[in-house]
C-alpha positions in Angstrom: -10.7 5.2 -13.9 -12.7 3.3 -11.2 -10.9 2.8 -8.2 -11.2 -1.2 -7.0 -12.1 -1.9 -3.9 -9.9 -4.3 -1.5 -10.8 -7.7 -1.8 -10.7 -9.9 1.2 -7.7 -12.6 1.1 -7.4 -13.5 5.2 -7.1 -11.0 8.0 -6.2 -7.9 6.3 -8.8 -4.6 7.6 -11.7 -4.7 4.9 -12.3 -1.4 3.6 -15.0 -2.5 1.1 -16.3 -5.9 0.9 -17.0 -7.6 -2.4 -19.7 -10.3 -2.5 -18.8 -13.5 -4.2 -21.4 -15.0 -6.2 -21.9 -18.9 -6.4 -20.7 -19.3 -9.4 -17.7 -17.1 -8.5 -17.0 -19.8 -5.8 -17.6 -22.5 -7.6 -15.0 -21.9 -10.4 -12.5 -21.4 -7.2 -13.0 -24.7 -5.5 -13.0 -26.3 -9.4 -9.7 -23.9 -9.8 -8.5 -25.5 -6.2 -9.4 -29.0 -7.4 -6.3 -29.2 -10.3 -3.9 -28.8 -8.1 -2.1 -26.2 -10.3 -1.6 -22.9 -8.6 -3.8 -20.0 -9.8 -4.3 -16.0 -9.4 -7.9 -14.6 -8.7 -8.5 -10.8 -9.3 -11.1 -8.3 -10.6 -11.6 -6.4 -13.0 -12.6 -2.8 -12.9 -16.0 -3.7 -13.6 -16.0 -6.1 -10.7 -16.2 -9.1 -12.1 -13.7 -12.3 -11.1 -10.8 -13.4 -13.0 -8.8 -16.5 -12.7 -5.1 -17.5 -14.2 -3.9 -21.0 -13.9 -0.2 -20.8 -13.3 1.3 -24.0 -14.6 4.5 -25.3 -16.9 3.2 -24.0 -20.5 3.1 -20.2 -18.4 6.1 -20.4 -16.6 6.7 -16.7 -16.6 3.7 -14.4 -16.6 3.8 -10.8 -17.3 1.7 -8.4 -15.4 0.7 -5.0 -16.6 -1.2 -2.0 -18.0 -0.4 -3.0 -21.4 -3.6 -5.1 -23.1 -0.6 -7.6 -24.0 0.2 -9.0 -20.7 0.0 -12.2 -18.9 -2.3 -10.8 -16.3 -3.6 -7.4 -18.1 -4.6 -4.1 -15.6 -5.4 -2.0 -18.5 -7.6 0.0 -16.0 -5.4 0.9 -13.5 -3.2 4.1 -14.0 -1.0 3.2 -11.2 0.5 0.3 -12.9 3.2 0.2 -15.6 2.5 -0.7 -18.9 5.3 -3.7 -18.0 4.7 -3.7 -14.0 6.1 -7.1 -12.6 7.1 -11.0 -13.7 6.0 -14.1 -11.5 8.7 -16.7 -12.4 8.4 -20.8 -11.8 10.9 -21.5 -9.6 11.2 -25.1 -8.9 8.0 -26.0 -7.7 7.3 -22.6 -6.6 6.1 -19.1 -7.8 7.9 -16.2 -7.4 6.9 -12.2 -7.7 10.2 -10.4 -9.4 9.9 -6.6 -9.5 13.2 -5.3 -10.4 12.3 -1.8 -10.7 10.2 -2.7 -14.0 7.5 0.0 -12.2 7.4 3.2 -10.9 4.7 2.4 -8.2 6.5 -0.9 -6.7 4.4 -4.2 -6.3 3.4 -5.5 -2.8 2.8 -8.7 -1.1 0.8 -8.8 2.0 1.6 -5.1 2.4 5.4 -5.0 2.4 6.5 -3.6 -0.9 8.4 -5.9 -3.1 12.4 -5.3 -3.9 13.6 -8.1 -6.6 12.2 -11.6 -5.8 9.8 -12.6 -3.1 8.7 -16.5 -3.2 4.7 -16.8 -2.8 2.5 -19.0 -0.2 -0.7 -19.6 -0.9 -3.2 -16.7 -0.3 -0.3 -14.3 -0.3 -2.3 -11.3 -1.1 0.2 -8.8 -4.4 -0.9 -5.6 -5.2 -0.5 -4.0 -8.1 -1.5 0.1 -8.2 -4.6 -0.1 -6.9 -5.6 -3.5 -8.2 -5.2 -6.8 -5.4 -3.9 -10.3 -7.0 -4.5 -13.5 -4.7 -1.9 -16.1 -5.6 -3.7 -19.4 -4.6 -1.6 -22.7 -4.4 -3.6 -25.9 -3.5 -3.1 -30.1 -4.0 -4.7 -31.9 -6.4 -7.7 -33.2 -4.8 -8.1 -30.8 -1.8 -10.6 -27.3 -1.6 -11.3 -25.2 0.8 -14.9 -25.9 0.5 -15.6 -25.1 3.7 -13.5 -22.1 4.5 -14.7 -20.8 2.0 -18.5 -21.4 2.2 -17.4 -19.7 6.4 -15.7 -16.8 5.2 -18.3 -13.6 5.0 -17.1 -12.3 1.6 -14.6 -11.8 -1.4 -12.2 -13.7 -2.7 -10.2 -16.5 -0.1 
């Protein structure tokens, strides 16, 4: 197992920064541009992964097992079934109702049944960081993003 390194979300310490390639950026601001929310990760390898979050996936399953939503096979640390993010109105919501043995986290506190998500709310998962993004139709953060030094926004 490779252990991930943190990925940059806002003003959380960096203990290891990973460089976002163009085309890595690109397919955010193009993500940002529906206006659907989204989750951006990576893998163990490194490499960038987006989920839109919309109506046709209005609960998504997060977990070790190959089968999930939002798959961690990599990461010992999270359960085969881990934790749910549930559409709730308009809004996404983390729900870990003891479903793992590890917890889930969101911006550092850990996660006791439901928390409601903001946009660049930073869950982790074991060792594995999730940024929930949640942007208009229309808008980016074009230049934000094109500011910040490195990883994912």
């Amino acid at each position: 197992m490779s252990r991930q390194p943190t990925i940059e979300t806002g003003d959380e310490p960096r203990q290891a920064r990973v460089q976002q390639t163009p085309a890595e950026l690109k397919e955010i601001i193009l993500a940002e541009r529906t206006g659907h929310p989204f989750l951006v990760w990576r893998t163990d390898a490194g490499g960038q992964r987006l989920l839109m979050l919309d109506q046709r996936n209005w609960r998504v399953t997060i977990g070790r097992d190959e089968a999930a939503d939002l798959p961690l096979p990599w990461d010992a640390e999270v359960s085969r079934t881990h934790a749910l993010l549930e559409q709730v109105g308009r809004g996404w919501t983390l729900v870990d109702d003891g479903l793992s043995r590890n917890g889930s986290f969101v911006n550092g506190t850990r996660v006791v049944g439901r928390r409601s998500l903001r946009d660049k709310d930073r869950m982790v998962f074991g060792a594995t960081p999730v940024t929930y993004r949640e942007t208009s139709a229309g808008t980016t953060q074009t230049a934000s993003a094109l500011d910040a030094p490195a990883g994912i926004l």
